[in-house]
N, CA, C and O atoms as a GROMACS GRO file, in nm:
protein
  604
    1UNK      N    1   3.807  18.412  -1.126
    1UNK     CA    2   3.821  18.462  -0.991
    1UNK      C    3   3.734  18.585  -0.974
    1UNK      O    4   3.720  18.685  -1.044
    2UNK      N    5   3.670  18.541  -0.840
    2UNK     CA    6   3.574  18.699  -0.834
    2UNK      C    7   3.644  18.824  -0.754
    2UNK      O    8   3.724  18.807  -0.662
    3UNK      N    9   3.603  18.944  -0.801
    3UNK     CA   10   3.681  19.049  -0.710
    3UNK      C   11   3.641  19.068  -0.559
    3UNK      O   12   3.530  19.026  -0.525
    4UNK      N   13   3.708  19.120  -0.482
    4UNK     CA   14   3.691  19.160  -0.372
    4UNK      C   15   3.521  19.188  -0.357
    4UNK      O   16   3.477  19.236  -0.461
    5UNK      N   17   3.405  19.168  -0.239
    5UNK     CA   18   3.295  19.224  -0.211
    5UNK      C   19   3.325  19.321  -0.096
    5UNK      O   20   3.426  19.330  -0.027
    6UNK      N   21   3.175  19.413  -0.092
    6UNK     CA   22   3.184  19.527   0.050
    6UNK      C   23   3.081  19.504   0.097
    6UNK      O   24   2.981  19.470   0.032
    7UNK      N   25   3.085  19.515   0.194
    7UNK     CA   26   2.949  19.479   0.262
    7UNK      C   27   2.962  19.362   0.363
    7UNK      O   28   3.067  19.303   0.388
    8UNK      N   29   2.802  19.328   0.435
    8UNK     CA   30   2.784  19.202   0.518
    8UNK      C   31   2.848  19.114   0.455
    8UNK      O   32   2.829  19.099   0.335
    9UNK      N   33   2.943  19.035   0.528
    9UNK     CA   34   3.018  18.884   0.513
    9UNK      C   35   3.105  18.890   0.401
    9UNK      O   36   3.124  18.785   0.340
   10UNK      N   37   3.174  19.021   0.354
   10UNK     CA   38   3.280  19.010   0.315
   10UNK      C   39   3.446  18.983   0.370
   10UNK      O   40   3.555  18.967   0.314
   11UNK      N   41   3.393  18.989   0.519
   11UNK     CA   42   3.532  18.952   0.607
   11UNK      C   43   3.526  18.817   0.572
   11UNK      O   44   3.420  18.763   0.604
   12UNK      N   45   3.611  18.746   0.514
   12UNK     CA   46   3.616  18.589   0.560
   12UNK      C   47   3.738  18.552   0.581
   12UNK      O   48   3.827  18.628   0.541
   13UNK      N   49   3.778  18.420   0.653
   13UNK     CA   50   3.871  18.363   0.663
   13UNK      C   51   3.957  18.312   0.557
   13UNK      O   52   3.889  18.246   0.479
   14UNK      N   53   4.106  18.316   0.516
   14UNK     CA   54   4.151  18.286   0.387
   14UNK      C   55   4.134  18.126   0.373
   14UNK      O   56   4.153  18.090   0.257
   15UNK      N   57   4.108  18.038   0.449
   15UNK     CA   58   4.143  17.866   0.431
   15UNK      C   59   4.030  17.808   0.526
   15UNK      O   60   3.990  17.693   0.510
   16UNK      N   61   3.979  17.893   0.626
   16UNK     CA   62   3.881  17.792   0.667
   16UNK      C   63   3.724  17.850   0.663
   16UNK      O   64   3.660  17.811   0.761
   17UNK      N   65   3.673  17.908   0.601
   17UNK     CA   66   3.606  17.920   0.546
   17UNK      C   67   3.483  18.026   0.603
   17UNK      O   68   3.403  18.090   0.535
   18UNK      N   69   3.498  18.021   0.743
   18UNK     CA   70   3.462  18.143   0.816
   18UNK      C   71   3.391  18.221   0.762
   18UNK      O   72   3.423  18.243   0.645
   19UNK      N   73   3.267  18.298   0.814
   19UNK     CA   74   3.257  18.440   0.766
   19UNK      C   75   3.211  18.522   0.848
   19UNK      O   76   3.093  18.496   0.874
   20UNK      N   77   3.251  18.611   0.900
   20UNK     CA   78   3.227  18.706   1.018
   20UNK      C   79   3.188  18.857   0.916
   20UNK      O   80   3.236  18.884   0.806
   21UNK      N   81   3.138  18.895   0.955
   21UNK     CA   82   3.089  19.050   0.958
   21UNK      C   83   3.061  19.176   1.091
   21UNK      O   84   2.967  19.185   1.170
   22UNK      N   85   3.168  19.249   1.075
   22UNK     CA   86   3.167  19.326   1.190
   22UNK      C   87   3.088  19.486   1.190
   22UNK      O   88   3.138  19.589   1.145
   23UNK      N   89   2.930  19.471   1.263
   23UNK     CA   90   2.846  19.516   1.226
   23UNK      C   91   2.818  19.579   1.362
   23UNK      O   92   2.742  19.526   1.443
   24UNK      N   93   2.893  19.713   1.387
   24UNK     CA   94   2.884  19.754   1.520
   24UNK      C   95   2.715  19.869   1.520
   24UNK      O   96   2.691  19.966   1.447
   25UNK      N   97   2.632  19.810   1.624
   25UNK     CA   98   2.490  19.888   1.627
   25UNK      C   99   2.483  19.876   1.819
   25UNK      O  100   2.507  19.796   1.910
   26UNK      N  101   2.436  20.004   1.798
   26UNK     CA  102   2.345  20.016   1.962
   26UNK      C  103   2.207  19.960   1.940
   26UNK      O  104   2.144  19.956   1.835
   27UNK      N  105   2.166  19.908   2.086
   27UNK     CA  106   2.041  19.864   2.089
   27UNK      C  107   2.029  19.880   2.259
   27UNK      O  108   2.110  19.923   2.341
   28UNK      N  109   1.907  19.831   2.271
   28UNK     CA  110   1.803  19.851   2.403
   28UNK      C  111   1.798  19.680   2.396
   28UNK      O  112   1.763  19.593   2.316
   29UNK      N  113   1.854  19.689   2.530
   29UNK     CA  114   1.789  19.516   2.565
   29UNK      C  115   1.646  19.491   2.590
   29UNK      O  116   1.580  19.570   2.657
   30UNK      N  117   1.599  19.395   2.545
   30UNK     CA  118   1.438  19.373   2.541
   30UNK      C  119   1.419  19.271   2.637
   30UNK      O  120   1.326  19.195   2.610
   31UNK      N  121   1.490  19.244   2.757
   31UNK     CA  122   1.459  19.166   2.885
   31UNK      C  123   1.503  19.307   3.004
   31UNK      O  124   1.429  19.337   3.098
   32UNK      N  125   1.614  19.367   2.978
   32UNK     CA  126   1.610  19.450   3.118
   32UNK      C  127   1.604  19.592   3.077
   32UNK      O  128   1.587  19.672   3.169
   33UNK      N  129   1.617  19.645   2.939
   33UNK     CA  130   1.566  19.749   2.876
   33UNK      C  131   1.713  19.866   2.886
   33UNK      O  132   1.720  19.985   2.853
   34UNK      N  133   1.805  19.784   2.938
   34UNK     CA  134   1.993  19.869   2.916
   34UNK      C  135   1.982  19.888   2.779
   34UNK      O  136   1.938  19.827   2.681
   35UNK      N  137   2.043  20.008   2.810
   35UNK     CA  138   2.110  20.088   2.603
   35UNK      C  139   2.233  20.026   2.636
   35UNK      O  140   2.296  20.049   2.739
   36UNK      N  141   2.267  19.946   2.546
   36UNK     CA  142   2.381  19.844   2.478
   36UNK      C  143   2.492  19.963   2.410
   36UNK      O  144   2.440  20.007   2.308
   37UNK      N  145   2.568  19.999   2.424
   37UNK     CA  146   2.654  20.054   2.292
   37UNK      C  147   2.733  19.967   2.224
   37UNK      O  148   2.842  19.942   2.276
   38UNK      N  149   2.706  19.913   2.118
   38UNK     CA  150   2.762  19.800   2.068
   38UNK      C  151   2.947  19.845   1.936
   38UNK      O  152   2.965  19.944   1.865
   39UNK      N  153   3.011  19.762   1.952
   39UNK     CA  154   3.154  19.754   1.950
   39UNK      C  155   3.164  19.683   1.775
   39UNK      O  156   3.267  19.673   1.709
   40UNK      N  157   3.042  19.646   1.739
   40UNK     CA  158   3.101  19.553   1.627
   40UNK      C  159   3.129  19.405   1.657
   40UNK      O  160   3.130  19.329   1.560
   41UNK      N  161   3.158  19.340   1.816
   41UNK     CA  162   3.157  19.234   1.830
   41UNK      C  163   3.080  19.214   1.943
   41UNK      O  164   3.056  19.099   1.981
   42UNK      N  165   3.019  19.350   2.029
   42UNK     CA  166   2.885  19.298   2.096
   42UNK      C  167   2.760  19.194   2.049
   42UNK      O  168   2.693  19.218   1.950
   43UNK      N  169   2.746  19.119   2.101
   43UNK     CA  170   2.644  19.010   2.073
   43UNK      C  171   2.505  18.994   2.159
   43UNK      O  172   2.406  18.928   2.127
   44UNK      N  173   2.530  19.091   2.306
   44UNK     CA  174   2.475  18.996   2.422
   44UNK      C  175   2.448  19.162   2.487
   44UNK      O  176   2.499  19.269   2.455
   45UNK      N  177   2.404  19.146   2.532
   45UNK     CA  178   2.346  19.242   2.687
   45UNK      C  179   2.491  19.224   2.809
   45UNK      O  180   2.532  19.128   2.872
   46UNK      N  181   2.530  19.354   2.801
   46UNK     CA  182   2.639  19.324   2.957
   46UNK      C  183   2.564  19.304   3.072
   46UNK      O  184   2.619  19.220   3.142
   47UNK      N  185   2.415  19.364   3.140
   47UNK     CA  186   2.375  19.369   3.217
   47UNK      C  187   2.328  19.250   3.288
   47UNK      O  188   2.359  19.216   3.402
   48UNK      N  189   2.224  19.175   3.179
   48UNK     CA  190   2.147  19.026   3.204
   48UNK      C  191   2.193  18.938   3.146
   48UNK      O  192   2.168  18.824   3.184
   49UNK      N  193   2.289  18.964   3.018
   49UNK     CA  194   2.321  18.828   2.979
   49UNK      C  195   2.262  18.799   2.832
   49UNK      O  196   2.315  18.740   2.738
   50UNK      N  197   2.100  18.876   2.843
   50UNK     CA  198   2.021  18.781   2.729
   50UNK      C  199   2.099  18.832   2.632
   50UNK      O  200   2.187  18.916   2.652
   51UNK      N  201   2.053  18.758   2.465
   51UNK     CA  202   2.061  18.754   2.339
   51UNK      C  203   1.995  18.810   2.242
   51UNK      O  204   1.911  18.882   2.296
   52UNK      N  205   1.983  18.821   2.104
   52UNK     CA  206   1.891  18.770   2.028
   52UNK      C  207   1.935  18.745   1.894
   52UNK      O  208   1.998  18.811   1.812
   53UNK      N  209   1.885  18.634   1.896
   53UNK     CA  210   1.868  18.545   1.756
   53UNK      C  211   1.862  18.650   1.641
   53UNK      O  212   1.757  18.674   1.583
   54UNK      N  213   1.950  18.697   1.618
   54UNK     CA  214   1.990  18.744   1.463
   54UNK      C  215   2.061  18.722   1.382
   54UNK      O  216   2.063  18.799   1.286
   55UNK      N  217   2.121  18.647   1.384
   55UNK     CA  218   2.288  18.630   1.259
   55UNK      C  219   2.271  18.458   1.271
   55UNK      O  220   2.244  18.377   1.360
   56UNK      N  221   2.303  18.454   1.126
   56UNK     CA  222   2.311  18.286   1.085
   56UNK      C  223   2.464  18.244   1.114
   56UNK      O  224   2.504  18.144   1.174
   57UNK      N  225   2.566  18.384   1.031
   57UNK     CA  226   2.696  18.354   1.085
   57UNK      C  227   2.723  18.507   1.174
   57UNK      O  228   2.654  18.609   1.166
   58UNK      N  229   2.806  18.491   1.233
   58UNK     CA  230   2.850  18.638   1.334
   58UNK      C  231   2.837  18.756   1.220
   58UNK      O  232   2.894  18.764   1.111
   59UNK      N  233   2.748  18.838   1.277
   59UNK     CA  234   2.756  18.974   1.246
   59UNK      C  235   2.661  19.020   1.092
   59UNK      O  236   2.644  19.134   1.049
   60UNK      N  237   2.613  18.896   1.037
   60UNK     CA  238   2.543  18.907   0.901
   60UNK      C  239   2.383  18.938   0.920
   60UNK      O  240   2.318  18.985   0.826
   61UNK      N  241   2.333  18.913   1.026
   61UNK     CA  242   2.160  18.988   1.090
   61UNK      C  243   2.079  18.894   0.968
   61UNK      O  244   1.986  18.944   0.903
   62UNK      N  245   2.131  18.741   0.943
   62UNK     CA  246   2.035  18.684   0.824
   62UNK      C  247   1.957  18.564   0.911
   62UNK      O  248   1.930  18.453   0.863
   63UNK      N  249   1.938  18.589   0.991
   63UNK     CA  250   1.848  18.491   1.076
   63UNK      C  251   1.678  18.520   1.080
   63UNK      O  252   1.631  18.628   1.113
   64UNK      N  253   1.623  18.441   1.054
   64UNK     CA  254   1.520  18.477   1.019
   64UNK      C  255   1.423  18.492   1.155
   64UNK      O  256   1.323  18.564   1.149
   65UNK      N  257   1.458  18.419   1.281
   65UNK     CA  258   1.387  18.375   1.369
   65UNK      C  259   1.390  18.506   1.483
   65UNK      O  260   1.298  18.476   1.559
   66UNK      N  261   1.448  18.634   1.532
   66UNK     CA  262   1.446  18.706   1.619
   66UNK      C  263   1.420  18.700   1.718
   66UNK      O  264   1.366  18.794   1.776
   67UNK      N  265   1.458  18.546   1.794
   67UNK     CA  266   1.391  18.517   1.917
   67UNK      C  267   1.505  18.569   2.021
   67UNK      O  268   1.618  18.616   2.010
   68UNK      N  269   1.445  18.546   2.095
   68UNK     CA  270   1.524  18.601   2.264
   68UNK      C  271   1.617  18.451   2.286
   68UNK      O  272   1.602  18.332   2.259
   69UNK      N  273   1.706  18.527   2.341
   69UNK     CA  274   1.822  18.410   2.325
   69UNK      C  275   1.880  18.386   2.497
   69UNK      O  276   1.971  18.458   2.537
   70UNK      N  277   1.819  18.281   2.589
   70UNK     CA  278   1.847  18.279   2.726
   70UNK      C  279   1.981  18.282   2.717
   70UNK      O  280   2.044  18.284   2.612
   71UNK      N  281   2.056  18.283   2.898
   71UNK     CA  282   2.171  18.267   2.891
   71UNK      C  283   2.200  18.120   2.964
   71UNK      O  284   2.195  18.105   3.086
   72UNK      N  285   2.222  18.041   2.892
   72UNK     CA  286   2.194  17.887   2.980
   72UNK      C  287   2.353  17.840   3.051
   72UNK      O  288   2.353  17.741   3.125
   73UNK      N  289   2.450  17.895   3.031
   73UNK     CA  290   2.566  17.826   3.016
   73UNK      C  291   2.697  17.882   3.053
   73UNK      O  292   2.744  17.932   2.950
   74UNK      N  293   2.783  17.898   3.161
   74UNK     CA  294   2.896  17.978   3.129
   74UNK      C  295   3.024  17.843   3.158
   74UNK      O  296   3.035  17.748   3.235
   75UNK      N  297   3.082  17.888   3.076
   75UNK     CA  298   3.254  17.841   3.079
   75UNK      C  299   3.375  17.952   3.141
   75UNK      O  300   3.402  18.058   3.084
   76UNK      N  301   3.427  17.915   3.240
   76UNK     CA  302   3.561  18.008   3.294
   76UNK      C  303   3.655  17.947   3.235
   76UNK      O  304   3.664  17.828   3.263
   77UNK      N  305   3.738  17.995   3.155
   77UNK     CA  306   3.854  17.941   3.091
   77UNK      C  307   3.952  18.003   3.166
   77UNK      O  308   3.912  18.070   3.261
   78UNK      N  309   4.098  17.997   3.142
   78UNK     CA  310   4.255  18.051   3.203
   78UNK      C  311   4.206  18.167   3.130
   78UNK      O  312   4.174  18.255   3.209
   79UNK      N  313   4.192  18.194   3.035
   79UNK     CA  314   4.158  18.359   2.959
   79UNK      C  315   4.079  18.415   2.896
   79UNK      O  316   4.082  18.532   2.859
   80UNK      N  317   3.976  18.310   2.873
   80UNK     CA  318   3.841  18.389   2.902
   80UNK      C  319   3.730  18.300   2.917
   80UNK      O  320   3.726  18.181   2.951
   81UNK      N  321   3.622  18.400   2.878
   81UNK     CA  322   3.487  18.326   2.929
   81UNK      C  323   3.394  18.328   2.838
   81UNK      O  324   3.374  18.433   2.776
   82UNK      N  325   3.322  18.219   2.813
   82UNK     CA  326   3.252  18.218   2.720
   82UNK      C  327   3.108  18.163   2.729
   82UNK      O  328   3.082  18.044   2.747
   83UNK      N  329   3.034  18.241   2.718
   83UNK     CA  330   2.848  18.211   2.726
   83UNK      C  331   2.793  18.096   2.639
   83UNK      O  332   2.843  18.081   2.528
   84UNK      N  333   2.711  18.028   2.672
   84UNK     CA  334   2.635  17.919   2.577
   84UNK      C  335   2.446  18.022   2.607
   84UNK      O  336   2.389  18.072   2.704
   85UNK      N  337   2.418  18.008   2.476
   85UNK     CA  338   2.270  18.106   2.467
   85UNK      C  339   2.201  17.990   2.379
   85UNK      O  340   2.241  17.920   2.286
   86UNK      N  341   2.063  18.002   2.460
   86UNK     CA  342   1.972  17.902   2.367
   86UNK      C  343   1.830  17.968   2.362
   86UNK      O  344   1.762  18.006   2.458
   87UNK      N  345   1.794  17.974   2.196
   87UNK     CA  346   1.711  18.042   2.128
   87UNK      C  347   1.558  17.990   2.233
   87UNK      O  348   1.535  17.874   2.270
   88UNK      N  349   1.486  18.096   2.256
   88UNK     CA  350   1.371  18.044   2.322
   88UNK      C  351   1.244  17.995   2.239
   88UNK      O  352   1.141  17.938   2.276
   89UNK      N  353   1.292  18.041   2.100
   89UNK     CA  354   1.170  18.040   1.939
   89UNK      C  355   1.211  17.955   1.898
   89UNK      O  356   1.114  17.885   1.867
   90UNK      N  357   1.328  17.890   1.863
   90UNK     CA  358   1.373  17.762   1.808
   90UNK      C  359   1.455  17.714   1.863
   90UNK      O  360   1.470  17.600   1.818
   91UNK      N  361   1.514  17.732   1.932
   91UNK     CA  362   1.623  17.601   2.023
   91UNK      C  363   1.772  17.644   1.985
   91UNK      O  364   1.851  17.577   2.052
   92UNK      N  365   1.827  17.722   1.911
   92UNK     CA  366   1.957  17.714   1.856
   92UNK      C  367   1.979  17.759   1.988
   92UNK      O  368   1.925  17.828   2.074
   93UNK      N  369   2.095  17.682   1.967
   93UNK     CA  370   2.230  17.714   2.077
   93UNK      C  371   2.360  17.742   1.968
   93UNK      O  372   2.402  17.681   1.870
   94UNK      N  373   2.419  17.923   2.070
   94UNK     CA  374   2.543  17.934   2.002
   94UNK      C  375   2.621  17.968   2.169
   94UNK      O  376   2.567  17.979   2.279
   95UNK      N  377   2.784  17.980   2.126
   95UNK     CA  378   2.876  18.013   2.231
   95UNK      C  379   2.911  18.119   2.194
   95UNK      O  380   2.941  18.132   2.076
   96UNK      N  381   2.920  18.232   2.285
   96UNK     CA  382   2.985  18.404   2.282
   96UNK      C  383   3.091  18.413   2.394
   96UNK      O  384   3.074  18.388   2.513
   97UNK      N  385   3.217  18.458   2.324
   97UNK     CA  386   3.263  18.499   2.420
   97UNK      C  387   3.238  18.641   2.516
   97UNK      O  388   3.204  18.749   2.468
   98UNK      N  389   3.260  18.615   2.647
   98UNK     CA  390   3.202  18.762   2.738
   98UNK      C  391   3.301  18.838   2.677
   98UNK      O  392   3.397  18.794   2.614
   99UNK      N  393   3.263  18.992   2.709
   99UNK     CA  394   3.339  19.129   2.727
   99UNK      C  395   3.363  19.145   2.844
   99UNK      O  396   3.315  19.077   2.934
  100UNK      N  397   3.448  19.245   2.857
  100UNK     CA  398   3.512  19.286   2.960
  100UNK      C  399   3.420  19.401   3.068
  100UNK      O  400   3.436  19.429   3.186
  101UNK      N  401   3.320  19.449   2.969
  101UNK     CA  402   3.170  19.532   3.002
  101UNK      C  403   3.115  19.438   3.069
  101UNK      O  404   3.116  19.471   3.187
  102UNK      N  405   3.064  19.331   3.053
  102UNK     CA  406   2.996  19.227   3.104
  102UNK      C  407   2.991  19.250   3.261
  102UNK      O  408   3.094  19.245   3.328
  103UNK      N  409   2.856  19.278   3.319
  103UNK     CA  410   2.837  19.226   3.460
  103UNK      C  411   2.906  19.127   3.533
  103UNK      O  412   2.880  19.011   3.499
  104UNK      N  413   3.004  19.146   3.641
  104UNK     CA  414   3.068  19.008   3.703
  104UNK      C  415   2.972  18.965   3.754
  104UNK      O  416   2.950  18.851   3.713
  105UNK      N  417   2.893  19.002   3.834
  105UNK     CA  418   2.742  18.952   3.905
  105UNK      C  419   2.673  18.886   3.817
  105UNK      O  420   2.673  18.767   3.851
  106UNK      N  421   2.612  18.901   3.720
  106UNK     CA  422   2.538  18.843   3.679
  106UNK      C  423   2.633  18.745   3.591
  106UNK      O  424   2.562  18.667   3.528
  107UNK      N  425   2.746  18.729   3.571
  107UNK     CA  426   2.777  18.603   3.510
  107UNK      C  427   2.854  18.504   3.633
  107UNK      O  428   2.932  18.411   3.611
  108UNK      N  429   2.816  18.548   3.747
  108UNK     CA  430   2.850  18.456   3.871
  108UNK      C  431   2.720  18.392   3.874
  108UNK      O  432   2.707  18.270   3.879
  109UNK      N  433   2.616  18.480   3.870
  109UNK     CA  434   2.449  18.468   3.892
  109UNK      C  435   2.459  18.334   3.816
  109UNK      O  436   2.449  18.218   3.856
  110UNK      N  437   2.485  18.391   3.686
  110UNK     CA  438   2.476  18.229   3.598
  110UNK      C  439   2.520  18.113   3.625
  110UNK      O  440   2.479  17.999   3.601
  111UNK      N  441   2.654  18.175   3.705
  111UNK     CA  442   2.750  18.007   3.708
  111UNK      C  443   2.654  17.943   3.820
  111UNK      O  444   2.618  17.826   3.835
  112UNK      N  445   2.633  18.028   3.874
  112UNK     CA  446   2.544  17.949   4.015
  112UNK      C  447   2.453  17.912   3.998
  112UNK      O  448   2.423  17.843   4.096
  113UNK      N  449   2.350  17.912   3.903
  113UNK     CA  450   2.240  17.886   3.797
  113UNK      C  451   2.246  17.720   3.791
  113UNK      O  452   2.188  17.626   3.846
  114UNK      N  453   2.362  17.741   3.682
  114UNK     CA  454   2.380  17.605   3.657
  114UNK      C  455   2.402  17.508   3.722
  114UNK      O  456   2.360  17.397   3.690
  115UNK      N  457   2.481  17.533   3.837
  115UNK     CA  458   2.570  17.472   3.958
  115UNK      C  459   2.457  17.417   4.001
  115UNK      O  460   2.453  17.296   4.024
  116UNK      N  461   2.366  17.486   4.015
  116UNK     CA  462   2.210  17.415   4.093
  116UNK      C  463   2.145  17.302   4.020
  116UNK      O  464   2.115  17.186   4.050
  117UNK      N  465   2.133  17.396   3.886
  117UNK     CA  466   2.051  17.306   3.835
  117UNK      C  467   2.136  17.150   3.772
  117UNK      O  468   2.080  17.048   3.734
  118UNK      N  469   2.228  17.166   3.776
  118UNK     CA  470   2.313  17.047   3.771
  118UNK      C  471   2.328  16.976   3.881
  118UNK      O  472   2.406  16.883   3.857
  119UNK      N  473   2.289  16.974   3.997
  119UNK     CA  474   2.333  16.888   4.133
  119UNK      C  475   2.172  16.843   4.122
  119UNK      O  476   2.147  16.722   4.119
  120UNK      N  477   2.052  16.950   4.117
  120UNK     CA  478   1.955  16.909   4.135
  120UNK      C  479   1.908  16.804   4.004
  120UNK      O  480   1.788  16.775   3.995
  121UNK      N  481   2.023  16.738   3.885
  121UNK     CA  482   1.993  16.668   3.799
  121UNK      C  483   2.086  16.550   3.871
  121UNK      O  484   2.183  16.573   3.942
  122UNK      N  485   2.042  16.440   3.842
  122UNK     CA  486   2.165  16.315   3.875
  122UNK      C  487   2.135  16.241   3.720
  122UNK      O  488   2.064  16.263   3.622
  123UNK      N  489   2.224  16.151   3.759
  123UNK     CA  490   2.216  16.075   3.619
  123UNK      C  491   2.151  15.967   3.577
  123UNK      O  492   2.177  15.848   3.597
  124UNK      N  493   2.042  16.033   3.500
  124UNK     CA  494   1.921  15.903   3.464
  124UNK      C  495   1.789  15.946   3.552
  124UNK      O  496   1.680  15.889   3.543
  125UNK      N  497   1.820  16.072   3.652
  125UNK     CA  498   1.717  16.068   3.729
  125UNK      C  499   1.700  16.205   3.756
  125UNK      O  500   1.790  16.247   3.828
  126UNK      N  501   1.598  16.309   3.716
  126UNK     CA  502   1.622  16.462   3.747
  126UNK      C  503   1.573  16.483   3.870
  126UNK      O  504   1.572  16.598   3.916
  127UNK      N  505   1.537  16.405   3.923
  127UNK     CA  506   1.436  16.411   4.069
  127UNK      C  507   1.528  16.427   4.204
  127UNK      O  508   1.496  16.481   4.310
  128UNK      N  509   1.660  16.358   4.166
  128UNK     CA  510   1.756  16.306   4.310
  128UNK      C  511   1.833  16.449   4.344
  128UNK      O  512   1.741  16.523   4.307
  129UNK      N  513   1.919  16.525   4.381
  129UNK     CA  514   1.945  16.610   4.456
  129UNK      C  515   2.122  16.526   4.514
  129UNK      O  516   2.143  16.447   4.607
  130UNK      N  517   2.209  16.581   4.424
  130UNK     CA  518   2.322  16.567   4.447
  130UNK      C  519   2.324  16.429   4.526
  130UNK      O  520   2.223  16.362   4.508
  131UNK      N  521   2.398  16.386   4.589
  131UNK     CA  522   2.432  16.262   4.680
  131UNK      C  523   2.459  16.164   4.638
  131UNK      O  524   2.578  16.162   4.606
  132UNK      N  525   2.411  16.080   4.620
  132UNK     CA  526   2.415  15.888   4.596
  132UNK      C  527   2.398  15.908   4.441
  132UNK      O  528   2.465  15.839   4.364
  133UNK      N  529   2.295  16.014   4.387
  133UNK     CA  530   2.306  16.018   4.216
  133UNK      C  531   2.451  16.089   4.169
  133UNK      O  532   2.506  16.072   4.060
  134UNK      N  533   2.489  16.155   4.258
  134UNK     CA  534   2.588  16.220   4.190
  134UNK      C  535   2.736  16.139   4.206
  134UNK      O  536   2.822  16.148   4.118
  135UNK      N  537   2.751  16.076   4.303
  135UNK     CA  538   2.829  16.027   4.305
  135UNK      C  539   2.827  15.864   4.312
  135UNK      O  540   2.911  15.796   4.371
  136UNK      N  541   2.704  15.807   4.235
  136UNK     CA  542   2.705  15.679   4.198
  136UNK      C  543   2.679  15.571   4.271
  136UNK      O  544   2.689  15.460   4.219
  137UNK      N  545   2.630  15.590   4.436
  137UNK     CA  546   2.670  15.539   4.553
  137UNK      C  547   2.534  15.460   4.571
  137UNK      O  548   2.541  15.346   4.619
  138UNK      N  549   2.404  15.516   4.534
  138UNK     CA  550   2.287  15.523   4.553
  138UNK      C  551   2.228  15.340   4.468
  138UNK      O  552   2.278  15.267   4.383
  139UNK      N  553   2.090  15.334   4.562
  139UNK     CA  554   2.090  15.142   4.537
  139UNK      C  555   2.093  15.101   4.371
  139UNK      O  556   2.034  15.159   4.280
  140UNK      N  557   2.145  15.031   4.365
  140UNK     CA  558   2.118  14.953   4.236
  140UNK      C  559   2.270  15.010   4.168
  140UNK      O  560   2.293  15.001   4.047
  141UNK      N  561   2.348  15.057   4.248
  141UNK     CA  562   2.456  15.132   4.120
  141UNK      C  563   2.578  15.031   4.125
  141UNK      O  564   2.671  15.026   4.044
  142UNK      N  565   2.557  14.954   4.236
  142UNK     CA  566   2.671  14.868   4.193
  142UNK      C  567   2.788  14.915   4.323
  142UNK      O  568   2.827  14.821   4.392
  143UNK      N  569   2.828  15.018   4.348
  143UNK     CA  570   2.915  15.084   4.426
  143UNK      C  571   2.942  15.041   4.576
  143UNK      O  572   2.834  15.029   4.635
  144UNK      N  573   3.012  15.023   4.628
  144UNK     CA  574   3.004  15.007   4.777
  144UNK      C  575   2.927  15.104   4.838
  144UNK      O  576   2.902  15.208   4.776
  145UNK      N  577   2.877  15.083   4.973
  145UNK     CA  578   2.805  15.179   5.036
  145UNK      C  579   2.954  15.241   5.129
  145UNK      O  580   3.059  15.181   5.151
  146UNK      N  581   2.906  15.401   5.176
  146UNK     CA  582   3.028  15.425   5.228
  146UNK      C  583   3.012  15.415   5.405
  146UNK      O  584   2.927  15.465   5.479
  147UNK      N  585   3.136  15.323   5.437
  147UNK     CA  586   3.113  15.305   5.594
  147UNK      C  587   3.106  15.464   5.678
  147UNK      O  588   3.138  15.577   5.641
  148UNK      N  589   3.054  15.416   5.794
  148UNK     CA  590   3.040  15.559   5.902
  148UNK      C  591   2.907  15.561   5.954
  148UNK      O  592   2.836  15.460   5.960
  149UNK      N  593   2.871  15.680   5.994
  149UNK     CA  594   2.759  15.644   6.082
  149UNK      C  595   2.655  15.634   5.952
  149UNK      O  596   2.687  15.673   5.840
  150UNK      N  597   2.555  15.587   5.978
  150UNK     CA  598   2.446  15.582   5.924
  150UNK      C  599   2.364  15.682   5.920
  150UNK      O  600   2.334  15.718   6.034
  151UNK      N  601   2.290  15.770   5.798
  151UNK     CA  602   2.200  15.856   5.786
  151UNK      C  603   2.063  15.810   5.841
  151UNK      O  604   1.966  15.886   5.836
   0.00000   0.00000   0.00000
């Protein structure tokens, strides 16, 4: 049996295998240029949202890639909220939960982001614009057409 370690990624979970490291640092956001005061579980920019690609697991800074990490994604849960970020240097996508610091504006900004760019996607077709793609109605889908006046 090995003894206790100190340091990065000695927090771990007793049974599932987890490893978090709580590595509280200030920084300067490098998209809107806010001084961050970071908590140890800051991850993200309160202001814009962005990221960056540093930690392989939470809080260990062993990522090799330091890319800027968009904010592509929000979830409103009953108790909280949680960001989806995707690496702009390699593609990783991770989920953060928000703080309570966090801009309400700009994580409305986001939801509305998506809201768009999701209506302006239909399915099978990124071109269509909510309507007949979104709700299945449109030729060839099989669906009844819906009675009323005619467009």
């Amino acid at each position: 049996m090995q003894p206790p370690q100190d340091g990065p990624g000695a927090a771990r979970g007793a049974d599932d295998g987890r490893r978090f490291a709580r590595t509280p640092e200030d920084f300067a956001c490098l998209v809107c240029g806010a001084t961050v005061r970071g908590d140890g579980y800051t991850n993200h920019c309160p202001a814009c949202l962005w990221s960056r690609h540093v930690d392989v697991n939470p809080g260990d800074r062993a990522a090799p890639c330091r890319g800027l990490m968009r904010p592509v994604g929000v979830e409103m849960r009953a108790r909280e909220t949680v960001l989806t970020h995707r690496c702009e240097s390699c593609g990783h996508l991770r989920r953060n939960r928000t703080s309570p610091a966090d801009a309400e504006s700009a994580l409305f900004a986001l939801a509305a982001r998506v809201a768009d760019e999701v209506s302006l996607r239909g399915p099978g077709d990124a071109g269509l614009r909510g309507g007949a793609a979104v709700r299945g109605t449109g030729r060839g889908s099989g669906a009844p057409r819906r009675r009323g006046r005619p467009r």
